[in-house]
LUMVO-605156 format. One record per residue: y, x, z of N, C-alpha, C, O, CB in turn; residue in one letter; residue number from 1. Coordinates in steps of 0.05 Angstrom, whole numbers. Glycine has a CB too. Example, Ala and Ser with C-alpha at 12.3 -4.5 7.8 and 13.67 -1.06 7.14 Angstrom:
residues 2
> -114,264,156,-90,246,156,-66,264,156,-66,285,169,-89,226,181,A,1
> -45,257,142,-21,273,143,1,258,157,23,268,161,-12,282,114,S,2
END
This chain:
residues 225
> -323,-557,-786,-309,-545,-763,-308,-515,-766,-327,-500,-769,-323,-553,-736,X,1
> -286,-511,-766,-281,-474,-768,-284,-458,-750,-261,-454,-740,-257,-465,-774,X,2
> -305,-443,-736,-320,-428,-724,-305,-394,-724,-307,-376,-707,-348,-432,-737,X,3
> -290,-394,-749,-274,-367,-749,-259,-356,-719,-245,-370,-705,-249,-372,-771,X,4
> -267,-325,-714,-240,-326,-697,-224,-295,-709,-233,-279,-726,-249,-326,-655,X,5
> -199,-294,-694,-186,-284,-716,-176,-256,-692,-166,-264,-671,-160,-308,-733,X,6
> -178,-230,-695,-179,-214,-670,-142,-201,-681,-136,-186,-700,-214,-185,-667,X,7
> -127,-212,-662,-109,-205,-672,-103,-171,-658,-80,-164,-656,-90,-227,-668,X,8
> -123,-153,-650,-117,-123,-643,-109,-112,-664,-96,-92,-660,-138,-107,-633,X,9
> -112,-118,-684,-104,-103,-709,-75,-97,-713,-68,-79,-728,-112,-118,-732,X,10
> -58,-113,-699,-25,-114,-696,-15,-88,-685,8,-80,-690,-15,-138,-676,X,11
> -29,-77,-673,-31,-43,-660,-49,-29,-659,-70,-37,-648,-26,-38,-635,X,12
> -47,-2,-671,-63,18,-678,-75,23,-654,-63,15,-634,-50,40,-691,X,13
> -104,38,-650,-118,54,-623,-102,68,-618,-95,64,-595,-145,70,-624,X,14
> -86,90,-629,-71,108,-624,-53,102,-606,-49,114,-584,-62,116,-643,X,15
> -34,73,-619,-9,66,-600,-25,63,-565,-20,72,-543,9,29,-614,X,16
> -44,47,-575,-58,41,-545,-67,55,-522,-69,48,-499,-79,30,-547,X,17
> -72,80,-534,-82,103,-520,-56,121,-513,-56,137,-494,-103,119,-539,X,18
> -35,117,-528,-15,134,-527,10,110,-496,19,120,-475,-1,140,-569,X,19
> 11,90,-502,12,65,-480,8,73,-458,24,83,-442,-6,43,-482,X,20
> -17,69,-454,-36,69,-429,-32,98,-410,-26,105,-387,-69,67,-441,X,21
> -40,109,-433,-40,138,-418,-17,148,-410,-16,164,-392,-51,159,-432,X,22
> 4,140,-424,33,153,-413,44,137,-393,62,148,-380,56,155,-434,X,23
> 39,109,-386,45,91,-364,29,108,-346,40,121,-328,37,57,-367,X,24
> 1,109,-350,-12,128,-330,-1,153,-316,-3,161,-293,-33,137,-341,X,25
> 10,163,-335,23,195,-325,38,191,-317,40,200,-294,30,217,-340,X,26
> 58,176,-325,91,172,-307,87,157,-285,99,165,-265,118,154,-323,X,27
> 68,130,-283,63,128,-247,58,138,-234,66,133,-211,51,117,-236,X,28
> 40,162,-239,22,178,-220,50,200,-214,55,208,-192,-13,195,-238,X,29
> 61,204,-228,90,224,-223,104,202,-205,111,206,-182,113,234,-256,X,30
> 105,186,-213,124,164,-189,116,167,-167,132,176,-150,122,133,-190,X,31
> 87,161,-160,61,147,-143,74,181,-119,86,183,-97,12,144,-166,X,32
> 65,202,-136,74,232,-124,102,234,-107,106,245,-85,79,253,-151,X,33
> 113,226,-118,152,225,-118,150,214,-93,155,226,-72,174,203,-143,X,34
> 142,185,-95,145,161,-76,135,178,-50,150,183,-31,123,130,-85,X,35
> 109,187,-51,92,207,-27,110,234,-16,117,243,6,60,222,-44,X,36
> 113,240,-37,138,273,-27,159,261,-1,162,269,21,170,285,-64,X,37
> 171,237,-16,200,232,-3,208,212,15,229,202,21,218,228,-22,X,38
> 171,208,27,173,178,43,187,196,72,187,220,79,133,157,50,X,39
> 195,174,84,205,185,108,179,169,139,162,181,153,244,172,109,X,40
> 184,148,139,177,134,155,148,129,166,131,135,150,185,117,146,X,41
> 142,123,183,105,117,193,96,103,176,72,105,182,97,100,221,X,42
> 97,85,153,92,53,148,71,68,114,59,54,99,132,25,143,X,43
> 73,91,113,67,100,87,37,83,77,19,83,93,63,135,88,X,44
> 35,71,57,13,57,53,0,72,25,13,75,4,20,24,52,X,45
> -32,82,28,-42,96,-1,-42,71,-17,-27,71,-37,-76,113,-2,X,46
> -58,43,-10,-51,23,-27,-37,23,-48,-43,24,-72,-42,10,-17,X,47
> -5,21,-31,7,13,-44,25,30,-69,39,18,-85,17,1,-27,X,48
> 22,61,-69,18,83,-85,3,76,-109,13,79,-132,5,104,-71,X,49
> -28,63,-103,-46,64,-122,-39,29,-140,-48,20,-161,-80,70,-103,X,50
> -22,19,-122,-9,-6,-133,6,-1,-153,4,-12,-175,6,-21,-116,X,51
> 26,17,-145,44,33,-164,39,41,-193,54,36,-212,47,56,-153,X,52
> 11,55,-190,-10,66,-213,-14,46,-235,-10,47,-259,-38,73,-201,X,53
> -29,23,-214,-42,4,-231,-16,-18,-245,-17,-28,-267,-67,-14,-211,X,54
> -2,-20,-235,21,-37,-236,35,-27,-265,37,-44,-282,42,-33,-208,X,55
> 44,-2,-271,53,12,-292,31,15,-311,34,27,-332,65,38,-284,X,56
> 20,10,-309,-9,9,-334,-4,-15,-344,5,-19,-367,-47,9,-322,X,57
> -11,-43,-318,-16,-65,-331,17,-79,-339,18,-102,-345,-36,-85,-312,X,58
> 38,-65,-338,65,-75,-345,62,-65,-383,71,-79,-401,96,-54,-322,X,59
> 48,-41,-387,51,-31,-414,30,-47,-420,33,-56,-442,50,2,-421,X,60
> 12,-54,-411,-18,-78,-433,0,-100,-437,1,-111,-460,-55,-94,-411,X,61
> 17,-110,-414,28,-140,-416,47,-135,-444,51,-153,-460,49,-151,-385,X,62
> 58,-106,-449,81,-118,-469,68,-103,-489,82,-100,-509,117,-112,-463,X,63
> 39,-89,-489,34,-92,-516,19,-116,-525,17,-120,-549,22,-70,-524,X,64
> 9,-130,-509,-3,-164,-516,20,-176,-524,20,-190,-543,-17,-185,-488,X,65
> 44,-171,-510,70,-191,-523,81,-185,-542,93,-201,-556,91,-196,-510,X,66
> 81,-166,-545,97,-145,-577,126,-160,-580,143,-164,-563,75,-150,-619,X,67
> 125,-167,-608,166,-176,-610,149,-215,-612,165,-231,-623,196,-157,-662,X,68
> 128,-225,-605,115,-254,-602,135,-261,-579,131,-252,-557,77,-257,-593,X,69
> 155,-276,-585,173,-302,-571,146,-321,-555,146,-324,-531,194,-326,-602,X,70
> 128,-331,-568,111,-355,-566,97,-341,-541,97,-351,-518,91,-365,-595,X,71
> 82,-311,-549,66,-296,-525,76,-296,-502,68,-306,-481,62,-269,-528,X,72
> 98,-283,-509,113,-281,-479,121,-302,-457,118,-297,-433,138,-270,-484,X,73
> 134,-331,-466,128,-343,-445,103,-359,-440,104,-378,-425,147,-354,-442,X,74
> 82,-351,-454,55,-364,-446,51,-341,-419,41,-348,-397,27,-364,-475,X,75
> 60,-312,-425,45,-298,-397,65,-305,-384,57,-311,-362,36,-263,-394,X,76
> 88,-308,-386,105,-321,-358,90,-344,-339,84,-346,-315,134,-338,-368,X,77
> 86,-358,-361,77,-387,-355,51,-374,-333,47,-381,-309,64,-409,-391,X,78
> 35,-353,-348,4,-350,-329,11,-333,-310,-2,-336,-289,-25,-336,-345,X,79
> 31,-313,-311,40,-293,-284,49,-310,-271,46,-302,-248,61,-268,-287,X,80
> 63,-335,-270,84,-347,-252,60,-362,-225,65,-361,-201,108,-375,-274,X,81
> 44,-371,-234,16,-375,-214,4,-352,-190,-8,-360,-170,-10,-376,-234,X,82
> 9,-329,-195,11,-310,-174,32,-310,-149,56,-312,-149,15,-289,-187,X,83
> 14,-306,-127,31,-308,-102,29,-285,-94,7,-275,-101,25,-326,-82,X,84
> 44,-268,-79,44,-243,-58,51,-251,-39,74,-259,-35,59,-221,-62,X,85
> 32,-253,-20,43,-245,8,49,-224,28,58,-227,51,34,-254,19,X,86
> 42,-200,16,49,-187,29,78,-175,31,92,-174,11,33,-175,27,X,87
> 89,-166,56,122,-166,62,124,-126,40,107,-111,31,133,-166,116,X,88
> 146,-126,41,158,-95,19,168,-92,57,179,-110,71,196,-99,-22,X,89
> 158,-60,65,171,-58,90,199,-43,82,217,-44,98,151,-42,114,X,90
> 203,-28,58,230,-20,64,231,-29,27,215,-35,9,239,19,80,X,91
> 264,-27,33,284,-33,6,271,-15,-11,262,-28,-31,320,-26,9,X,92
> 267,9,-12,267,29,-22,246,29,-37,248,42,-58,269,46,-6,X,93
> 213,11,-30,185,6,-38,199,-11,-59,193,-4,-82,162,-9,-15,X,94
> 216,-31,-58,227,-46,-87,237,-29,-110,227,-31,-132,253,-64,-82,X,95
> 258,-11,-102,261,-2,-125,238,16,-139,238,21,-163,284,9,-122,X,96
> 217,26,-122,193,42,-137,177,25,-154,166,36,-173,172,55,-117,X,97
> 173,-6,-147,161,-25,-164,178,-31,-186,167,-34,-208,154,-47,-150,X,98
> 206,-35,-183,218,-36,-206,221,-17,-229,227,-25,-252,238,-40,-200,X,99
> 213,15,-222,213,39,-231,187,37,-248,189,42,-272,214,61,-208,X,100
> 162,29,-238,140,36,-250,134,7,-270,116,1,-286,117,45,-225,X,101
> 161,-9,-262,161,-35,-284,170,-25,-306,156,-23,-326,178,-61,-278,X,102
> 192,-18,-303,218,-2,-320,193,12,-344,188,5,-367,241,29,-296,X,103
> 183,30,-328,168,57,-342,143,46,-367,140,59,-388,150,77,-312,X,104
> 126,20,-361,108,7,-363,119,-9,-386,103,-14,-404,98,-4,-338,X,105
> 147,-21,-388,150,-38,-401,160,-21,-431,161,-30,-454,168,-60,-385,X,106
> 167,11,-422,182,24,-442,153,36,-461,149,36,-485,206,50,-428,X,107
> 143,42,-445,108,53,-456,98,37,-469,82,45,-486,85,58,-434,X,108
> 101,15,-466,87,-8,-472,97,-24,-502,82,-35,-518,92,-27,-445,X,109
> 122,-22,-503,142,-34,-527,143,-2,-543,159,-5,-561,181,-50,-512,X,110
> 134,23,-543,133,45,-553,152,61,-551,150,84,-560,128,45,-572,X,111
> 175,52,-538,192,73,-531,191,95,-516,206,100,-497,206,66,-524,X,112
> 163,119,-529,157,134,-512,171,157,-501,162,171,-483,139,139,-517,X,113
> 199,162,-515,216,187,-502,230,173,-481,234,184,-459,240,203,-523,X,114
> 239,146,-485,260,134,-461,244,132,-441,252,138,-418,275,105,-464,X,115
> 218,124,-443,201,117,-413,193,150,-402,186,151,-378,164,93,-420,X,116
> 193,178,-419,191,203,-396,217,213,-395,222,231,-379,171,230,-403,X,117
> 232,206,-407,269,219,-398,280,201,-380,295,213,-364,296,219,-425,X,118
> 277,168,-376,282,160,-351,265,156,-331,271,142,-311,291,143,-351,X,119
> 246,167,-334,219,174,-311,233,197,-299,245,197,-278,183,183,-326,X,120
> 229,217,-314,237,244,-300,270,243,-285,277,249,-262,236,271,-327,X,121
> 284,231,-308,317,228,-289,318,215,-270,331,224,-251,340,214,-301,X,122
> 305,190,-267,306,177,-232,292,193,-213,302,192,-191,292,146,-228,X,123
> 268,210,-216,241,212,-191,265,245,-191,257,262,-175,188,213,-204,X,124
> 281,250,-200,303,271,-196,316,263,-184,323,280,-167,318,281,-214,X,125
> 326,241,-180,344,234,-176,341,218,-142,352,212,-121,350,220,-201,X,126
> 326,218,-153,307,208,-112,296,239,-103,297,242,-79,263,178,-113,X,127
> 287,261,-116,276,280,-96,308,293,-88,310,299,-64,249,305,-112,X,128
> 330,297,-103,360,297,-96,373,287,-73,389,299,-59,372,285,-115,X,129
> 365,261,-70,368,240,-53,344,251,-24,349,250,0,359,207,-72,X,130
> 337,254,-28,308,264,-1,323,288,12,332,291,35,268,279,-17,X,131
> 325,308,-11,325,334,-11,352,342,14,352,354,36,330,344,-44,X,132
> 377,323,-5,401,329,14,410,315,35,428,320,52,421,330,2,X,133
> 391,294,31,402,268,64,430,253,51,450,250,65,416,292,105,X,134
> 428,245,25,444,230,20,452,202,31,436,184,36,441,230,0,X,135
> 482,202,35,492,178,46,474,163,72,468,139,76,494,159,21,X,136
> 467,194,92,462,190,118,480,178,135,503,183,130,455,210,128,X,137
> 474,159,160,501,163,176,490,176,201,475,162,215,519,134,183,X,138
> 495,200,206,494,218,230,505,204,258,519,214,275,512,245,222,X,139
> 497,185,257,510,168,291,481,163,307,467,145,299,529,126,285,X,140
> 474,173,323,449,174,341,463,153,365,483,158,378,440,212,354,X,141
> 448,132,367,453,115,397,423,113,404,402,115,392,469,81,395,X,142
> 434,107,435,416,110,453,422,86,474,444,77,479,417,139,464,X,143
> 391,76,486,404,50,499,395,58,528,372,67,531,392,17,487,X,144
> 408,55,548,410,72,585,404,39,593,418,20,586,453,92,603,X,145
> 381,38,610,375,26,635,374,30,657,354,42,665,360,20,635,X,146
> 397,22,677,402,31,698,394,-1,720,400,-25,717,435,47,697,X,147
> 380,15,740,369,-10,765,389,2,784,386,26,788,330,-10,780,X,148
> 407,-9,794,425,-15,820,410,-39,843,396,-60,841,456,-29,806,X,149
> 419,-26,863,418,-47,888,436,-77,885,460,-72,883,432,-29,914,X,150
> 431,-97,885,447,-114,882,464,-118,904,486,-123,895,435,-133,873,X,151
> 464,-119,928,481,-103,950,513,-101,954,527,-109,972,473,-78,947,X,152
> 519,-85,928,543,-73,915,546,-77,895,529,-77,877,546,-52,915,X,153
> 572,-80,893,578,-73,861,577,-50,840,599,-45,830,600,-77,860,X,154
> 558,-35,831,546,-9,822,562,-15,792,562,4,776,507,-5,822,X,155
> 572,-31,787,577,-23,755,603,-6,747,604,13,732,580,-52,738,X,156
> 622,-16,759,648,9,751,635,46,764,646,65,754,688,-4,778,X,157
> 611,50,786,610,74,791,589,85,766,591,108,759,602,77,821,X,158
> 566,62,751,565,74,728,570,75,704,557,92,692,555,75,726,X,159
> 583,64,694,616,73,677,634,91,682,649,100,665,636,54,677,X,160
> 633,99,705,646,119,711,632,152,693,642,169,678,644,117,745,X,161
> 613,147,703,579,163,690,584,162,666,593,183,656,545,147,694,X,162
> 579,140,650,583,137,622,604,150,615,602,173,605,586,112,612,X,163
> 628,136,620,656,153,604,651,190,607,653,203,587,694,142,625,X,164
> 645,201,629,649,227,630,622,239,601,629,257,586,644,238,667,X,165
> 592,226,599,569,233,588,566,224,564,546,231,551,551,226,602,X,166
> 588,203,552,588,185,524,614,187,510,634,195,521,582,152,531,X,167
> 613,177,478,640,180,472,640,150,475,660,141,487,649,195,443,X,168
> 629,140,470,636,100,470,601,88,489,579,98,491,636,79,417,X,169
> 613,64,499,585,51,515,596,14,515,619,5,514,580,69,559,X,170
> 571,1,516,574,-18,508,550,-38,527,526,-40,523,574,-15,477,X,171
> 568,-53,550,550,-64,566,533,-91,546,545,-107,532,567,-74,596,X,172
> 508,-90,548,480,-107,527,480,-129,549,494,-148,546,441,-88,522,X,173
> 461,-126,575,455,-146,594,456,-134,620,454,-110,625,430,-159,590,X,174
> 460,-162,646,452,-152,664,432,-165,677,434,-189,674,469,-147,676,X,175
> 413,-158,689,390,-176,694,382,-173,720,380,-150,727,367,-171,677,X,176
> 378,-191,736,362,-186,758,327,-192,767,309,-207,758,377,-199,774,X,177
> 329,-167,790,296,-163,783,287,-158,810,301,-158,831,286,-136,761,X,178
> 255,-152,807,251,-150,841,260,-174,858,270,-169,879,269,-126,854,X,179
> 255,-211,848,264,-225,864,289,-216,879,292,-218,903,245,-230,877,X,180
> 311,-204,858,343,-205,876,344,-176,881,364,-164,875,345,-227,911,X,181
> 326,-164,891,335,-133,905,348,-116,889,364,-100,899,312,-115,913,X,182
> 342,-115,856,361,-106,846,372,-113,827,373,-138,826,359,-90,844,X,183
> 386,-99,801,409,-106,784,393,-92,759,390,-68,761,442,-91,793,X,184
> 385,-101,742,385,-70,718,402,-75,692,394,-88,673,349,-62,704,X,185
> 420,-64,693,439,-59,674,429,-36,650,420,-13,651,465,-49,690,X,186
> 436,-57,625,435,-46,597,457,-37,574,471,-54,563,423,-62,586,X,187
> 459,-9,569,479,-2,560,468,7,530,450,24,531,493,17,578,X,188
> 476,-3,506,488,16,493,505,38,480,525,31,468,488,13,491,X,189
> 500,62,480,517,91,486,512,112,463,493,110,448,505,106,516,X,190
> 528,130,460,530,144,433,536,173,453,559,182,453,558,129,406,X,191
> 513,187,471,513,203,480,541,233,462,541,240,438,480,204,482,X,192
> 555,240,477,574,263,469,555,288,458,535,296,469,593,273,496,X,193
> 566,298,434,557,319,423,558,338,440,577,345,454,567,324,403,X,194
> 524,351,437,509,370,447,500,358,487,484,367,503,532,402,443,X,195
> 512,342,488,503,339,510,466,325,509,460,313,488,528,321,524,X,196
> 448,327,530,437,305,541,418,289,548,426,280,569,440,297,536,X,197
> 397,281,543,393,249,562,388,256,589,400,244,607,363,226,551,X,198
> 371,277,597,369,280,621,389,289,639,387,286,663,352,292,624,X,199
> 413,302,629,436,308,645,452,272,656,464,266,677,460,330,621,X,200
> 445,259,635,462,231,639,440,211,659,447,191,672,468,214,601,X,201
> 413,221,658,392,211,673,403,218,703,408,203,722,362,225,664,X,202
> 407,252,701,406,260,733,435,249,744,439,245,768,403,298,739,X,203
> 454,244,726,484,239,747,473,212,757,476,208,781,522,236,730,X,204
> 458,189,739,468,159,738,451,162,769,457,149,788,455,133,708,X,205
> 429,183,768,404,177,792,417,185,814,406,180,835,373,193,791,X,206
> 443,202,815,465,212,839,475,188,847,472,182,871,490,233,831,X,207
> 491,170,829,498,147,829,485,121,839,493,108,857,503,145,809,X,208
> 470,118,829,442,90,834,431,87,855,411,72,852,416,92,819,X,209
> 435,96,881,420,102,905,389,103,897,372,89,908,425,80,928,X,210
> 386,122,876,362,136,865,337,120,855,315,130,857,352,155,885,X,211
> 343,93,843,334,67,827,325,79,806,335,101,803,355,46,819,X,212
> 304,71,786,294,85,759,321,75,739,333,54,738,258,72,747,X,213
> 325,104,722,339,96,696,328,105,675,311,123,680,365,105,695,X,214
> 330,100,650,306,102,632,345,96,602,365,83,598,267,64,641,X,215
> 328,120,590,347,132,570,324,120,533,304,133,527,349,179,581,X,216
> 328,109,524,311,106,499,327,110,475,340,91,465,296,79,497,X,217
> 328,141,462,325,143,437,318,134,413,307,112,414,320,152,436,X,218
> 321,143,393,314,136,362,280,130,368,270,108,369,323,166,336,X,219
> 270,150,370,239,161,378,226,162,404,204,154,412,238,186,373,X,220
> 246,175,413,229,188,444,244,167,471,265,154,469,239,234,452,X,221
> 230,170,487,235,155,517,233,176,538,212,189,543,211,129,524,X,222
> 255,178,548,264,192,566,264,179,599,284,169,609,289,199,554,X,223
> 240,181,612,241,154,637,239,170,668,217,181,670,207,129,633,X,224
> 255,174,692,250,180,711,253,159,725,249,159,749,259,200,717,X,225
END
């Protein structure tokens, strides 16, 4: 019985390995940076930064274990395909950074070490570009108006009336009744008129409303009397 075992590391020099590793290392951590500069949103996770890190390392080990081996490669398919994630990507944008630090990992990794820092550096450019100028924003701010009326009367053409003079467009959502019947509260979607607002559109509707709460909610902020 043959007891031999046969270490196939010899197929790549220490050098390549060190030169691998460490440059997947440097270009995530430039990503991992990038990603941090140009987040916008509350949801920022260090995690998943340091996911970033580790992720572009172990993309360049996977393809120097696979080298130009047909046979290797779908054995690690075969063993990666057993992995589950559950956790949700909260924006689009977290995908393409995992695809980036794949990209980078797989070029480090197969030794193409000028393509993995010339398209490292051209994309995380190409996103601080994208941050920098507010590319392919759409500048349309809506806002959604809750107005309580007396049910009594008919209050809705007198606030539309309100709207058209305080909005460029409005868009009745629901109407609901509340207070067991006493009143009405009407929901609008509205695209408040430039430079005007919320509290100017607060105080007419409350002239209007026989002085019922109306409640203005922005992108961010809540505007409630």
């Amino acid at each position: 019985m043959n007891l031999d075992f046969q270490d196939l590391s010899g197929t790549f020099s220490v050098l390549d390995v060190a030169l691998a590793m460490s440059l997947s290392f440097v270009l995530s951590v430039i990503i991992g940076f990038v990603y941090r500069a140009t987040h916008r949103n509350v949801s920022y996770s260090q995690s998943y930064v340091q996911t970033l890190v580790i992720l572009g390392m172990l993309i360049s080990l996977i393809m120097l274990v696979v080298g130009s081996n047909i046979a290797r490669a779908f054995a690690l398919v075969g063993a990666l395909s057993v992995v589950r994630f559950r956790n949700a990507i909260k924006e689009t944008r977290d995908v393409g950074f995992i695809f980036l630090v794949m990209g980078v990992g797989m070029a480090a990794g197969t030794r193409f070490y000028v393509l993995a820092v010339v398209a490292c550096l051209a994309i995380c450019l190409v996103v601080v570009l994208m941050h920098r100028f507010n590319w392919f924003a759409l500048n349309v701010q809506r806002q959604v108006v809750k107005v309580q009326v007396p049910s009594d009367e008919d209050y809705s053409h007198t606030v539309q009336d309100v709207l058209i003079r305080y909005t460029d467009e409005f868009e009745l959502v629901s109407m609901e009744s509340i207070r067991g019947g006493a009143l009405v509260e009407l929901m609008y979607t509205v695209r408040i008129k430039k430079g005007g607002e919320p509290g100017e559109l607060i105080a007419a509707l409350r002239a209007r409303n026989a002085g019922q709460p109306v409640t203005v909610l922005t992108g961010y902020d809540q505007t409630d009397l």
